[in-house]
Z-matrix of the N, CA and C atoms (Angstrom, degrees):
N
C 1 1.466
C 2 1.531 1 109.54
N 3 1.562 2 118.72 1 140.89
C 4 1.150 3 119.41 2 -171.77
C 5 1.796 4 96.65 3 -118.05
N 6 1.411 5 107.15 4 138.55
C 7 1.589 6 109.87 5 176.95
C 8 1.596 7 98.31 6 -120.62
N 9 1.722 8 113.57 7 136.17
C 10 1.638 9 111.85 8 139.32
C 11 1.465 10 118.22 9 -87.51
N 12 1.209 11 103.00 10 142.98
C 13 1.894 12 118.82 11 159.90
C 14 1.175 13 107.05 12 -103.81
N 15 1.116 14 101.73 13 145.50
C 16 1.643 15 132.96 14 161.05
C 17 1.534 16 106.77 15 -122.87
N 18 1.026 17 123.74 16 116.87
C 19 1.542 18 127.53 17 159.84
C 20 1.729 19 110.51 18 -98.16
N 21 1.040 20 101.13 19 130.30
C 22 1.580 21 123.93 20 176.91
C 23 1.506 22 127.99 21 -107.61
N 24 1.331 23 128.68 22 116.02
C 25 1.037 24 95.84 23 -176.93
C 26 1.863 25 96.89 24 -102.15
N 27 1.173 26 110.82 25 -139.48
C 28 1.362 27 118.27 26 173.56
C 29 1.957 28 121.27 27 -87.22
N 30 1.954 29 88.88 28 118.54
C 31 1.126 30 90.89 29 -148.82
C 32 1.737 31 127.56 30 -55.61
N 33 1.766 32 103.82 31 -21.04
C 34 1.200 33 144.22 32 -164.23
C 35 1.850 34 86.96 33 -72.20
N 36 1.080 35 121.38 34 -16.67
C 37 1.812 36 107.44 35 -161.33
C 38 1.006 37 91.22 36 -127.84
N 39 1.322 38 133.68 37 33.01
C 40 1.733 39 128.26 38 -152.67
C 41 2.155 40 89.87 39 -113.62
N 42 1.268 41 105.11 40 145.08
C 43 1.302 42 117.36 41 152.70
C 44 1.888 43 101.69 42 55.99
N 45 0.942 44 113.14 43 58.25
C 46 1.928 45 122.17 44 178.73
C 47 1.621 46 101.24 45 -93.98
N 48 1.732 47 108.58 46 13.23
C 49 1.500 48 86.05 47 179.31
C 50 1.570 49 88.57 48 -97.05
N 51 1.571 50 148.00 49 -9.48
C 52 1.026 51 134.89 50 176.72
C 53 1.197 52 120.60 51 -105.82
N 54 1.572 53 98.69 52 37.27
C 55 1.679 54 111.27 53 168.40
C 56 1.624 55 124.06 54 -76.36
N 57 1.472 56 129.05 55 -2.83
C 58 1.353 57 126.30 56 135.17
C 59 1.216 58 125.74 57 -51.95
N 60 1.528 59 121.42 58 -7.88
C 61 1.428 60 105.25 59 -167.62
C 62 1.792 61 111.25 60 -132.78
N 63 1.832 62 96.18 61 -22.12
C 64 1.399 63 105.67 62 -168.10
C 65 1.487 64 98.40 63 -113.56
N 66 1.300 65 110.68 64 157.04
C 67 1.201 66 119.75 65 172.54
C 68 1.901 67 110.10 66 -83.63
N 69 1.241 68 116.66 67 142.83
C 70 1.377 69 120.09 68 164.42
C 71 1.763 70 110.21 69 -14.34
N 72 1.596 71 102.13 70 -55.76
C 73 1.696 72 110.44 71 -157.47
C 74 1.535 73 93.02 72 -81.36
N 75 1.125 74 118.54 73 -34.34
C 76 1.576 75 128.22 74 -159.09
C 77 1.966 76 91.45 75 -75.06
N 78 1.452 77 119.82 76 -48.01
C 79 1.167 78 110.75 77 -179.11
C 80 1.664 79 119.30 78 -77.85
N 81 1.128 80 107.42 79 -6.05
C 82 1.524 81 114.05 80 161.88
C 83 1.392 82 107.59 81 -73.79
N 84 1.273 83 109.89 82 -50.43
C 85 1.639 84 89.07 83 -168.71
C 86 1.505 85 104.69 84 -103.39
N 87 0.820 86 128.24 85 25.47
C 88 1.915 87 145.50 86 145.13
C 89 2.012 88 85.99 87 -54.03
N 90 1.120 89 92.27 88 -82.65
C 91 2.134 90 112.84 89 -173.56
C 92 1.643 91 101.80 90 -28.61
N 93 1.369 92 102.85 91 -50.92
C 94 1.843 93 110.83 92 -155.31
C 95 1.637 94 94.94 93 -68.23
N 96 1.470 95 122.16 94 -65.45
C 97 1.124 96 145.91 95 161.52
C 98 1.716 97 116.79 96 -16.18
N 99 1.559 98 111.18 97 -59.40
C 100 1.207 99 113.75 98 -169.78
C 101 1.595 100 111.92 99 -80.08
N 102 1.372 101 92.52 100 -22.12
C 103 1.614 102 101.38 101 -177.42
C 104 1.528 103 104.20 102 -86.07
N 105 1.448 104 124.05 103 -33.34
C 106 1.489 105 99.25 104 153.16
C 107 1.323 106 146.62 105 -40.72
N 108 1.218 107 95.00 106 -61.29
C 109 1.892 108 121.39 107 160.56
C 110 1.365 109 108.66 108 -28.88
N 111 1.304 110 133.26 109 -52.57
C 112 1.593 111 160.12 110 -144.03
C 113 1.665 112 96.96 111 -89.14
N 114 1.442 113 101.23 112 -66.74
C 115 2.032 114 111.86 113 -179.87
C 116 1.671 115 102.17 114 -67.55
N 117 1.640 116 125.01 115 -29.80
C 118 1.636 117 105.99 116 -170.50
C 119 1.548 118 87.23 117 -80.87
N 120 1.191 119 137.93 118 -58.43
C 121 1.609 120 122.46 119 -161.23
C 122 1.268 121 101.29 120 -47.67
N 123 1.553 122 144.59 121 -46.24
C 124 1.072 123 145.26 122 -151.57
C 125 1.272 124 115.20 123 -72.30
N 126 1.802 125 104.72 124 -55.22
C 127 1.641 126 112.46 125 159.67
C 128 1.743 127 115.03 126 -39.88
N 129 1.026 128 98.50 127 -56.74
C 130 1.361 129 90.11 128 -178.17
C 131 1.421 130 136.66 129 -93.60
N 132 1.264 131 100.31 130 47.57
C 133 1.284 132 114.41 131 166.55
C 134 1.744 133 112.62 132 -137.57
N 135 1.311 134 97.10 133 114.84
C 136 1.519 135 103.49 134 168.07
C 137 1.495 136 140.76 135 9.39
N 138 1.211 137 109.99 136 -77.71
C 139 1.060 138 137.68 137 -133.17
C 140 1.390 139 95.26 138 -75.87
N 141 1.262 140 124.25 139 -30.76
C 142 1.404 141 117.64 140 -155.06
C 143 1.874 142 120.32 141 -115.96
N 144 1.185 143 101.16 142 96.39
C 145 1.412 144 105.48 143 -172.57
C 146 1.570 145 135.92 144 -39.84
N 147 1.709 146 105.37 145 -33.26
C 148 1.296 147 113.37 146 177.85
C 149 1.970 148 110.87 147 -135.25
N 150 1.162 149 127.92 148 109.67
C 151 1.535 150 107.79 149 158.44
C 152 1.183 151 136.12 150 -110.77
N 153 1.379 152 122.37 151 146.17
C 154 1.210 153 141.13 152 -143.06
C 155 1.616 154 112.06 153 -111.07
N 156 1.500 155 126.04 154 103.25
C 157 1.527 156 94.47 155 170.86
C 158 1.616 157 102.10 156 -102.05
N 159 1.309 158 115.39 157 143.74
C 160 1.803 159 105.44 158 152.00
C 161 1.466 160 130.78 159 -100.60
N 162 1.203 161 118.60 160 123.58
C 163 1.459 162 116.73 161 -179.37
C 164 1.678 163 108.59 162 -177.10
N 165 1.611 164 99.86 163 146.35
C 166 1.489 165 107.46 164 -173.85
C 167 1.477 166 108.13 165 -102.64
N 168 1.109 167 115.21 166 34.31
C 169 1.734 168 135.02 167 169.14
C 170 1.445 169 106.73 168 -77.78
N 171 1.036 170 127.63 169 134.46
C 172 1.587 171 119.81 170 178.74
C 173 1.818 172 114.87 171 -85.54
N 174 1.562 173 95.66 172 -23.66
C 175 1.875 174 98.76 173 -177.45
C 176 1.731 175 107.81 174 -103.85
N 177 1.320 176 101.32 175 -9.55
C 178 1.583 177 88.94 176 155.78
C 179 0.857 178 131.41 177 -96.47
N 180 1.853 179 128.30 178 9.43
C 181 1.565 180 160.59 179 172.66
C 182 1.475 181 76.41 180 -78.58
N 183 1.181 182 116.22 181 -88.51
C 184 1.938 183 117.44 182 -156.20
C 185 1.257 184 106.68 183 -56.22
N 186 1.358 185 141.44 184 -24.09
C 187 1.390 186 125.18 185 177.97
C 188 1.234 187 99.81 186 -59.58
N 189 1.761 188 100.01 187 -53.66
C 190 2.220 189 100.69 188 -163.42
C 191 1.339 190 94.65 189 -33.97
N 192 1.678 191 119.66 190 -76.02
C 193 0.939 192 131.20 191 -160.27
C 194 1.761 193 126.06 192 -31.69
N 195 1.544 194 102.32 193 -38.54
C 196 1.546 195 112.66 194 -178.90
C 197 1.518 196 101.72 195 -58.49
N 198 1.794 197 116.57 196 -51.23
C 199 1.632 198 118.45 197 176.16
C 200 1.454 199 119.93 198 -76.84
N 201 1.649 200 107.93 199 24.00
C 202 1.563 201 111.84 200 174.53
C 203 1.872 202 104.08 201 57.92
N 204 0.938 203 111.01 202 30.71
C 205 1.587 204 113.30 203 172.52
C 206 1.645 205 115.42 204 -100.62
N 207 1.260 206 96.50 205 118.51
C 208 1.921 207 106.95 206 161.66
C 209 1.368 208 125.91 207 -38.81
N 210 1.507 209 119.07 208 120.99
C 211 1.315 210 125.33 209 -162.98
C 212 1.559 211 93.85 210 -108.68
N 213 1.614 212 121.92 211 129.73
C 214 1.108 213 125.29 212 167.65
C 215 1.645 214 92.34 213 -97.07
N 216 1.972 215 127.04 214 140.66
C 217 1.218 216 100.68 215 175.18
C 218 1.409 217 84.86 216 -122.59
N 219 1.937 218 118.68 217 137.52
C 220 1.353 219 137.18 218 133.77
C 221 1.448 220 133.56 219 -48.32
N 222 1.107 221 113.97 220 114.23
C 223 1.709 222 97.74 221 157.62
C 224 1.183 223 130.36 222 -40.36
N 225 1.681 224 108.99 223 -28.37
C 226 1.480 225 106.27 224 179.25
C 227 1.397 226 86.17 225 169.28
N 228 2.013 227 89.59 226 149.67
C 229 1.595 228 100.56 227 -172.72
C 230 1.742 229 97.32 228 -98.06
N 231 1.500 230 99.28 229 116.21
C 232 1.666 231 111.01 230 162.62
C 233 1.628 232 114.25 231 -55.24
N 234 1.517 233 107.78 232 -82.92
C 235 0.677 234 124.74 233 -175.31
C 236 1.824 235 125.45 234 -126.78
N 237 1.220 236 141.99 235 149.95
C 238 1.492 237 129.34 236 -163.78
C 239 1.459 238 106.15 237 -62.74
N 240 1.760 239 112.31 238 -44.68
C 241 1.443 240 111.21 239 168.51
C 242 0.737 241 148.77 240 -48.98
N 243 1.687 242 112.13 241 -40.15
C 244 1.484 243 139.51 242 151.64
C 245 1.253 244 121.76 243 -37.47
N 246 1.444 245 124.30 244 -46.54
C 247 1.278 246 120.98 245 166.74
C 248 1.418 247 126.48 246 -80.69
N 249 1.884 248 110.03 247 -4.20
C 250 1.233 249 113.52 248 166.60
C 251 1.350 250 117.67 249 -52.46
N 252 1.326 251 82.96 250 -66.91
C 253 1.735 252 111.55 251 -175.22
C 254 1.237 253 102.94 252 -38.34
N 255 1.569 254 123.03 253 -63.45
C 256 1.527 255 124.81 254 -169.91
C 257 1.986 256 114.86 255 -50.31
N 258 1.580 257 80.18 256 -31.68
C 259 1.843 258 96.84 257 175.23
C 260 1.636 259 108.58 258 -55.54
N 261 1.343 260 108.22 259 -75.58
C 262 1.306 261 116.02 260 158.72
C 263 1.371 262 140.62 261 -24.30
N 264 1.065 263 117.15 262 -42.07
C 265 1.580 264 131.45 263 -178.29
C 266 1.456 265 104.61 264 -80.17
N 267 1.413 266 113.68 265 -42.89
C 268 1.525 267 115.38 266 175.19
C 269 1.686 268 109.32 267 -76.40
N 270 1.394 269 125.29 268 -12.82
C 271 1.383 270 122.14 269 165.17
C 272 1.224 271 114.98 270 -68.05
N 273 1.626 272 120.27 271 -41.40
C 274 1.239 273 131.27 272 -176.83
C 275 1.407 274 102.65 273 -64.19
N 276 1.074 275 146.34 274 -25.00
C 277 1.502 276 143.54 275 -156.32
C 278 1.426 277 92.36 276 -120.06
N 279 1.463 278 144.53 277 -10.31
C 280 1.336 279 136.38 278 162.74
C 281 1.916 280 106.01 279 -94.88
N 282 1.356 281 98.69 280 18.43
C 283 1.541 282 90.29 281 -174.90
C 284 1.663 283 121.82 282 56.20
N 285 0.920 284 110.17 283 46.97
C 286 1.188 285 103.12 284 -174.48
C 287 1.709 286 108.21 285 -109.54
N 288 1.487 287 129.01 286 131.29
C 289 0.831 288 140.73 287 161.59
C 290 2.021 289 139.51 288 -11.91
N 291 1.467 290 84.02 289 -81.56
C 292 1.298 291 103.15 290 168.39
C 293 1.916 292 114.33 291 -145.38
N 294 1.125 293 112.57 292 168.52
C 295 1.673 294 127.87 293 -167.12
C 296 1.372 295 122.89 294 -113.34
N 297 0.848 296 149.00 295 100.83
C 298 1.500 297 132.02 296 -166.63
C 299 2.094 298 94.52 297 -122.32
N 300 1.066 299 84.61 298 129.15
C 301 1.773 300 95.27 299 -168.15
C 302 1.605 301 98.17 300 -113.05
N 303 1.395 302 127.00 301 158.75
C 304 1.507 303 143.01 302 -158.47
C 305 1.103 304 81.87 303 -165.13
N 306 1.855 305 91.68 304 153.07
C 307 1.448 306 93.00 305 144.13
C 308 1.425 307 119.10 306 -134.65
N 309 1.167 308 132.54 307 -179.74
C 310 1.209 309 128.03 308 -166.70
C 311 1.435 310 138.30 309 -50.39
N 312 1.321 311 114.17 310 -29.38
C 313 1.290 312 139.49 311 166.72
C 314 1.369 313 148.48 312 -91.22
N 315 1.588 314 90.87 313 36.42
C 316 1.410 315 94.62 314 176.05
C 317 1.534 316 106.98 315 -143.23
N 318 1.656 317 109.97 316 94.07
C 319 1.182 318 113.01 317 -127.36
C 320 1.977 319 80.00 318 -107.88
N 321 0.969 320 133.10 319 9.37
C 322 1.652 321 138.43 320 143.21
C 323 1.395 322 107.92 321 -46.16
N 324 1.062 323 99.71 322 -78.72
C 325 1.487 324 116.38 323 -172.61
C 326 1.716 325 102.12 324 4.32
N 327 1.611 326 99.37 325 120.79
C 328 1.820 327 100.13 326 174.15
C 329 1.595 328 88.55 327 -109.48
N 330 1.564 329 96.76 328 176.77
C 331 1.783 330 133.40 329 176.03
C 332 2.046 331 93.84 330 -74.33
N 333 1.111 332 108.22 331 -28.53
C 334 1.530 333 95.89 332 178.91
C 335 1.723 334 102.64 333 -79.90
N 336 1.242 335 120.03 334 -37.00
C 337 1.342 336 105.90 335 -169.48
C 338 1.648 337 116.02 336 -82.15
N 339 1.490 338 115.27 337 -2.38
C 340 1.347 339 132.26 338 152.36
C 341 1.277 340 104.45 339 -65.56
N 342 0.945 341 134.74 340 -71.73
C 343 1.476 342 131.12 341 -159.75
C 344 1.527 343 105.53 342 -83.51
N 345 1.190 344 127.88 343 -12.33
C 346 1.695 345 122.24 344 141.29
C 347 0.976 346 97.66 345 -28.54
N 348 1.555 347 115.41 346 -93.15
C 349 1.330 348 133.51 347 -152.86
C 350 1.728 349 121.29 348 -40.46
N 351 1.576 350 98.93 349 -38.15
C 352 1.852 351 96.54 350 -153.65
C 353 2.360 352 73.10 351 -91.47
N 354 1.246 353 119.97 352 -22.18
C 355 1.925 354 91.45 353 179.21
C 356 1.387 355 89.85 354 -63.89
N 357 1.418 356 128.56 355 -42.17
C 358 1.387 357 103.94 356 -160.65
C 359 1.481 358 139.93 357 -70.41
N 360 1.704 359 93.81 358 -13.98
C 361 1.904 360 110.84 359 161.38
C 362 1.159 361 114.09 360 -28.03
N 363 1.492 362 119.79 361 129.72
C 364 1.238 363 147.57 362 171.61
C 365 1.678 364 97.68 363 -53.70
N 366 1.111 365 134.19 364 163.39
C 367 1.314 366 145.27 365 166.13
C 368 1.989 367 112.56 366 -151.98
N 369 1.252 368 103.82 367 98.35
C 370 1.650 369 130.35 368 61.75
C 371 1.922 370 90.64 369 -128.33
N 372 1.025 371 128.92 370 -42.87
C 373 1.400 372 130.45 371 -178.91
C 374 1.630 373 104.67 372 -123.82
N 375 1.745 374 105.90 373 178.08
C 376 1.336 375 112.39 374 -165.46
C 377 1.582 376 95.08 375 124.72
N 378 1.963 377 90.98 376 168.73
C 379 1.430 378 95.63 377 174.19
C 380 1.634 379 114.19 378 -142.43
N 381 1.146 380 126.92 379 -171.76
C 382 1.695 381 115.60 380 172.65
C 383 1.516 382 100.67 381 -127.31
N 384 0.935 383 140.00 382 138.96
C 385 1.391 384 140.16 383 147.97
C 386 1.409 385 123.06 384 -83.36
N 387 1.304 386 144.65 385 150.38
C 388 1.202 387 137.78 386 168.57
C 389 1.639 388 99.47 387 -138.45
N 390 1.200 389 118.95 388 92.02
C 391 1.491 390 127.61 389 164.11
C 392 1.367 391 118.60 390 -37.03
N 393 1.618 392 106.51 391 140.33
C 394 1.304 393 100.21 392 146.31
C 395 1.266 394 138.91 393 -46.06
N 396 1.414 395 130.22 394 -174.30
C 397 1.611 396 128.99 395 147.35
C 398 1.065 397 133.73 396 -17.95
N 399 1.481 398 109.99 397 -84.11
C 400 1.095 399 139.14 398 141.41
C 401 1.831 400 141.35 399 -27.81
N 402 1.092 401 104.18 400 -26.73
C 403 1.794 402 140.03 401 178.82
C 404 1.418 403 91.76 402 45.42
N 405 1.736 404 125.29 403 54.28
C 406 1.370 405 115.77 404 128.89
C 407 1.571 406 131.26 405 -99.83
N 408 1.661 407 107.24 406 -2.23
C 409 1.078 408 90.03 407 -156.66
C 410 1.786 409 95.70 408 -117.58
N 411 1.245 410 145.37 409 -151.96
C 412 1.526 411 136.60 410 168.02
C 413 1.563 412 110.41 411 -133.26
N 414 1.288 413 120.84 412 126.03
C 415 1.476 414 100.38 413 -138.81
C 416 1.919 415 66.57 414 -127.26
N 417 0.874 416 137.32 415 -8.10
C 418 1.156 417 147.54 416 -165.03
C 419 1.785 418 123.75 417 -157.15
N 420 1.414 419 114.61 418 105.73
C 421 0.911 420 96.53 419 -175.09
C 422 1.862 421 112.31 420 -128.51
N 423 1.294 422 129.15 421 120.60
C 424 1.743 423 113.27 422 174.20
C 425 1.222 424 113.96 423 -109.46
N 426 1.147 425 114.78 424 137.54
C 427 1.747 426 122.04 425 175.01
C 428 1.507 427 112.52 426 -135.45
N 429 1.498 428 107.81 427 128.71
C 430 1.354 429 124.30 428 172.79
C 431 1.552 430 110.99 429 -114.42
N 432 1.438 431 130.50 430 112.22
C 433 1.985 432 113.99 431 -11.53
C 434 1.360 433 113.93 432 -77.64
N 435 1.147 434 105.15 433 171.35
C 436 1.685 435 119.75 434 -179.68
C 437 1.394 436 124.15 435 -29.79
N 438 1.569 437 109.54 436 -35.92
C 439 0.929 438 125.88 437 -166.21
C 440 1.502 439 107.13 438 -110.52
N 441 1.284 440 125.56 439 7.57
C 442 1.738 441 134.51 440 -169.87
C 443 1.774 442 99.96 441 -50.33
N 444 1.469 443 127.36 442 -22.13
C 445 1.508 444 112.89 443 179.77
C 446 1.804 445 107.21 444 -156.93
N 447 1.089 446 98.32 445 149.40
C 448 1.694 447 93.27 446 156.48
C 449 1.423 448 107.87 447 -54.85
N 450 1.941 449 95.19 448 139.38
C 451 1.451 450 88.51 449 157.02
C 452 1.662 451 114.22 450 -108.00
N 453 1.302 452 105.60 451 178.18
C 454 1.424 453 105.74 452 -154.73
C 455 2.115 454 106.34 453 -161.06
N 456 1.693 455 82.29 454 48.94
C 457 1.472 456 90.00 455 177.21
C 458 1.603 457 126.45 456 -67.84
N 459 1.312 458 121.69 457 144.84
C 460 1.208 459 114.57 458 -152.22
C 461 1.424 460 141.81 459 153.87
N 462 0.968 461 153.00 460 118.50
C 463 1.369 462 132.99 461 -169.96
C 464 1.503 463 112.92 462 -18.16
N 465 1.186 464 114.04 463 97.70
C 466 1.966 465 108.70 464 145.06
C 467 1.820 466 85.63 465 115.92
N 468 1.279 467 118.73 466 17.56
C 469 1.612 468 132.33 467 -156.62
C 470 1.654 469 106.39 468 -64.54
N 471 1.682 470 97.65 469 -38.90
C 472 1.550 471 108.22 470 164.03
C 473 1.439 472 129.83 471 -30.94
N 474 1.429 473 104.86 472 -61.48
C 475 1.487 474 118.80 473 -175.25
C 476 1.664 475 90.61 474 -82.19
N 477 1.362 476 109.99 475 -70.22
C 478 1.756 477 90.49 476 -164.79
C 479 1.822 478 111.81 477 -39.52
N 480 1.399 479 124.80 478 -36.37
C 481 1.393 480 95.27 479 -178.58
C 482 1.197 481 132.52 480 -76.04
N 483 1.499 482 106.63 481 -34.81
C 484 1.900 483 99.12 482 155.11
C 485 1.638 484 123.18 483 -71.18
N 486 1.086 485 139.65 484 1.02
C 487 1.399 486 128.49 485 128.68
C 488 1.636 487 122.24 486 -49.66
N 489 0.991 488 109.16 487 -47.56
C 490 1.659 489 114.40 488 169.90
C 491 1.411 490 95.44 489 -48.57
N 492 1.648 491 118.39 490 -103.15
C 493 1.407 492 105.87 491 170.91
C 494 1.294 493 141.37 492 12.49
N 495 1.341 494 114.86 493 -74.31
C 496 1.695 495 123.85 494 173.13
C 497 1.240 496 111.03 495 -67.36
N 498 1.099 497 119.78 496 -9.82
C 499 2.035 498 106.22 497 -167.95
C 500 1.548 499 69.18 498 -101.73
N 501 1.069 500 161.61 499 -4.40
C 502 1.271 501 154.65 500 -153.41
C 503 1.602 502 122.71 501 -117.80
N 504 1.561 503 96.78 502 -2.26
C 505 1.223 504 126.03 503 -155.87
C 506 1.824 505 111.43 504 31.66
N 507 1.149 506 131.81 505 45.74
C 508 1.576 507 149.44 506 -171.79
C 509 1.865 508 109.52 507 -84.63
N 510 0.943 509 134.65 508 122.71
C 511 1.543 510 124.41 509 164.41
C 512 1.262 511 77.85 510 -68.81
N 513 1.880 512 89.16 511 149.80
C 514 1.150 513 113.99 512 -179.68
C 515 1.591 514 105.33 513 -143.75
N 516 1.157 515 144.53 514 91.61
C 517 1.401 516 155.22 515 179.64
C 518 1.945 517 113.03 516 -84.39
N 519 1.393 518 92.95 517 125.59
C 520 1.507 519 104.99 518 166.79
C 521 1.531 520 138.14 519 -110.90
N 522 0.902 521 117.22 520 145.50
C 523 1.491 522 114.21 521 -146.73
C 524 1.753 523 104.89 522 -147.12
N 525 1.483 524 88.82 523 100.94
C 526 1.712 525 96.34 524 -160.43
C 527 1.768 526 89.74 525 -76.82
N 528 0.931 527 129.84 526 138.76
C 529 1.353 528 136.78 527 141.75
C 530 1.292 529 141.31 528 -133.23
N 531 1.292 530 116.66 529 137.51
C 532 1.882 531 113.57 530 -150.60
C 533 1.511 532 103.60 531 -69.64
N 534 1.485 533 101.54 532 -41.57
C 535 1.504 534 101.88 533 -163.49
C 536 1.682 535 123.30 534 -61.68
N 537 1.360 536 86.45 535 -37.60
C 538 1.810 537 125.54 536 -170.32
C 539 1.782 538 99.18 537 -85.89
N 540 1.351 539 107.48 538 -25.38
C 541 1.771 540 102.27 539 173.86
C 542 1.764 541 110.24 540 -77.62
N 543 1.185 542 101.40 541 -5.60
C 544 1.677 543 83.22 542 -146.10
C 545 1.799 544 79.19 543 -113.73
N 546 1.392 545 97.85 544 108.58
C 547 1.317 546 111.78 545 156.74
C 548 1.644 547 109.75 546 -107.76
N 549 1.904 548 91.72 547 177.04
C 550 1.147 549 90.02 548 -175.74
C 551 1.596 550 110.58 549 -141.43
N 552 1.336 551 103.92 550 120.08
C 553 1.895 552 117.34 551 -164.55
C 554 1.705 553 101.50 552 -128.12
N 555 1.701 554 105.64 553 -45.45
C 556 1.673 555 96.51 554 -174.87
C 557 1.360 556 93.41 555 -96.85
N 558 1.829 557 105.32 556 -167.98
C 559 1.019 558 134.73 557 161.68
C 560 1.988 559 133.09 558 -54.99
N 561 1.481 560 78.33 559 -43.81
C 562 1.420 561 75.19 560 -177.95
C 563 1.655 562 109.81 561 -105.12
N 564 1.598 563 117.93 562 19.44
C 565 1.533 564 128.73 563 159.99
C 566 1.986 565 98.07 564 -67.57
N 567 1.332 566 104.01 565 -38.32
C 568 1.625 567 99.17 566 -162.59
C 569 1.457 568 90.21 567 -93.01
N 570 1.008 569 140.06 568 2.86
C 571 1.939 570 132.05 569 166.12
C 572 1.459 571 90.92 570 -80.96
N 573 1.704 572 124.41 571 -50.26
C 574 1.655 573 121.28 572 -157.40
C 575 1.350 574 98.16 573 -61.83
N 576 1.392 575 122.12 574 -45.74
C 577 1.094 576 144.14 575 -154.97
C 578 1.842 577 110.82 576 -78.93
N 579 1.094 578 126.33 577 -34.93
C 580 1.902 579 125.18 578 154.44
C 581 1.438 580 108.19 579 -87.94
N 582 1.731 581 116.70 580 2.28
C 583 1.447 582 89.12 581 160.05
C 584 1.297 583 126.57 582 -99.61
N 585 1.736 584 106.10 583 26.62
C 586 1.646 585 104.59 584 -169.52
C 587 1.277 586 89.34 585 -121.35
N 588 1.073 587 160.60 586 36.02
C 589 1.697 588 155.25 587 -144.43
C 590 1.124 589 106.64 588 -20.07
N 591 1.168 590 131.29 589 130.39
C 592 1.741 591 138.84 590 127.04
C 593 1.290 592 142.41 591 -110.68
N 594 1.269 593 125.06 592 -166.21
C 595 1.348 594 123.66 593 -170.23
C 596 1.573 595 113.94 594 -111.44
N 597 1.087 596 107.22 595 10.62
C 598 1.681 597 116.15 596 -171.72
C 599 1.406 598 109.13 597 -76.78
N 600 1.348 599 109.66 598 153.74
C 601 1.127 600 102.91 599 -175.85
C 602 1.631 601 119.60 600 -75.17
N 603 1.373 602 116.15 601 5.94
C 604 1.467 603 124.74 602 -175.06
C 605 1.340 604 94.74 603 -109.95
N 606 1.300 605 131.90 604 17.25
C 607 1.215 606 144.08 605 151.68
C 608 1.495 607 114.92 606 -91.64
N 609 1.405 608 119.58 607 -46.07
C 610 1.174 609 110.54 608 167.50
C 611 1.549 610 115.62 609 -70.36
N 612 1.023 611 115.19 610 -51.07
C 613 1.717 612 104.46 611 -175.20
C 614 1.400 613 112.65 612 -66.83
N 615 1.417 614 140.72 613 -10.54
C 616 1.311 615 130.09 614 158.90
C 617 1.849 616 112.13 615 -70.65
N 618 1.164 617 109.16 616 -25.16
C 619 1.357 618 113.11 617 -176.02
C 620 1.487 619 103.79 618 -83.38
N 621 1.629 620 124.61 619 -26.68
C 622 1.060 621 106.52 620 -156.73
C 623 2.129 622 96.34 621 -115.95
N 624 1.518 623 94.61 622 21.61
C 625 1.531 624 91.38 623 160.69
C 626 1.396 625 107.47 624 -128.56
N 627 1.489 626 124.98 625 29.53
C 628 1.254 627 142.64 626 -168.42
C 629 1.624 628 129.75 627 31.10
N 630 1.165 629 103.06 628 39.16
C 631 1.476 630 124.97 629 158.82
C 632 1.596 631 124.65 630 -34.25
N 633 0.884 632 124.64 631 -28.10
C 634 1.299 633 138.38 632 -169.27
C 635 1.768 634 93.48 633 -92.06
N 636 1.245 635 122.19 634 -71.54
C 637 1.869 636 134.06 635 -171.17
C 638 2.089 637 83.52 636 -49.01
N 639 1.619 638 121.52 637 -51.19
C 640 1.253 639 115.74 638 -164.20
C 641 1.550 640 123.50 639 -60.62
N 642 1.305 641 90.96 640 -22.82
C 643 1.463 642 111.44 641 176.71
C 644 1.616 643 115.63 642 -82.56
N 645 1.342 644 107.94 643 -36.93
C 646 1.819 645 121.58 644 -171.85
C 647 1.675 646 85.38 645 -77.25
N 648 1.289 647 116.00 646 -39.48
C 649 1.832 648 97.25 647 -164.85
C 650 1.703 649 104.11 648 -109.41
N 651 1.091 650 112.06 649 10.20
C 652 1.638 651 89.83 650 -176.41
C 653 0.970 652 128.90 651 125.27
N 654 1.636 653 112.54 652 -61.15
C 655 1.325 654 131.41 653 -139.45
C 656 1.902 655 110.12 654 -86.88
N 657 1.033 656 115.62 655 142.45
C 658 1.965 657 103.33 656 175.11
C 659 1.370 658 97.67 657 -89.19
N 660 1.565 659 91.08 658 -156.76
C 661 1.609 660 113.30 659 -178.30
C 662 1.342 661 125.09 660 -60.14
């Protein structure tokens, strides 16, 4: 059995590095929005028998729910890893195979660059990475089993997880992908990000709170 995660934290505290530009409400529903985007590619792609979000948010509980997705609920998100792990541990006890973890914000993300990822699974163990942009951060991560490494999300998360890997003696495969790299945390992720057009719905709501003119002139929320 193959599971996706989504870890969530609270949607209301989500993304304050584009608080020059977004309003409090506007970066909430930036979060709600992208994490839709995130659960429909996922639904609709094959491969994956059960998905999982964790988070002690109450409206990112009801989104899962709208895409028929399993809500793990936290008291509270410590840390992103922390709730990996907790992700993980409950895969291990549903028997589940292997893990493939996302995170909320990378609202590109296609069904092909999922199924990149799970041909490229190691067999019998191992893991895949799929870097950010940048390749510090892990914007994508699969492990066969769930539990094949610490995770260790975070600044520079790239390299620390294939260090995990190798001290682990683990194949460890990387898998650059544009769509699946390009999250969005700063300011100028959401300039890279309307200069590639798409059809997502975090494409429409940046267009339709004029994000793009805010960016060409200056001005914030």
């Amino acid at each position: 059995m193959l599971v996706a995660v989504v870890p969530v934290k609270e949607l209301s505290r989500g993304k304050t590095r584009l608080t020059p530009l977004l309003s409090a409400e506007e970066r909430h529903l930036l979060c709600e929005t992208m994490l839709e985007d995130v659960l429909a590619v996922i639904a609709a792609c094959p491969l994956f028998e059960r998905t999982l979000v964790i988070t002690s948010d109450v409206e990112a509980a009801a989104i899962a729910w709208q895409y028929g997705v399993e809500v793990i609920h936290e008291a509270q998100q410590i840390r992103h890893s922390r709730s990996v792990e907790a992700a993980a541990a409950y895969c291990r006890e549903i028997g589940a195979e292997a893990m493939l973890t996302v995170p909320l914000d990378v609202p590109r993300m296609t069904t092909n660059d999922l199924q990149r990822i799970v041909e490229h699974g190691p067999i019998p163990r191992g893991v895949v990475l799929a870097p950010s942009r940048n390749a510090l951060g892990t914007n994508g991560l699969f492990a066969r089993p769930p539990e094949a490494i610490p995770f260790r999300f975070g600044h520079d998360s790239f390299r620390a997880h294939r260090e995990e890997a190798e001290a682990r003696d683990l194949p460890c495969v990387v898998c650059e992908l544009p769509n699946l790299g390009l999250d969005i945390d700063e300011i100028d992720d959401l300039q890279r990000f309307l200069g590639q057009p798409g059809r997502t719905r975090t494409d429409a709501l940046l267009h339709r709170l004029g994000i793009g003119e805010r960016l060409h002139g200056g001005t914030g929320a």
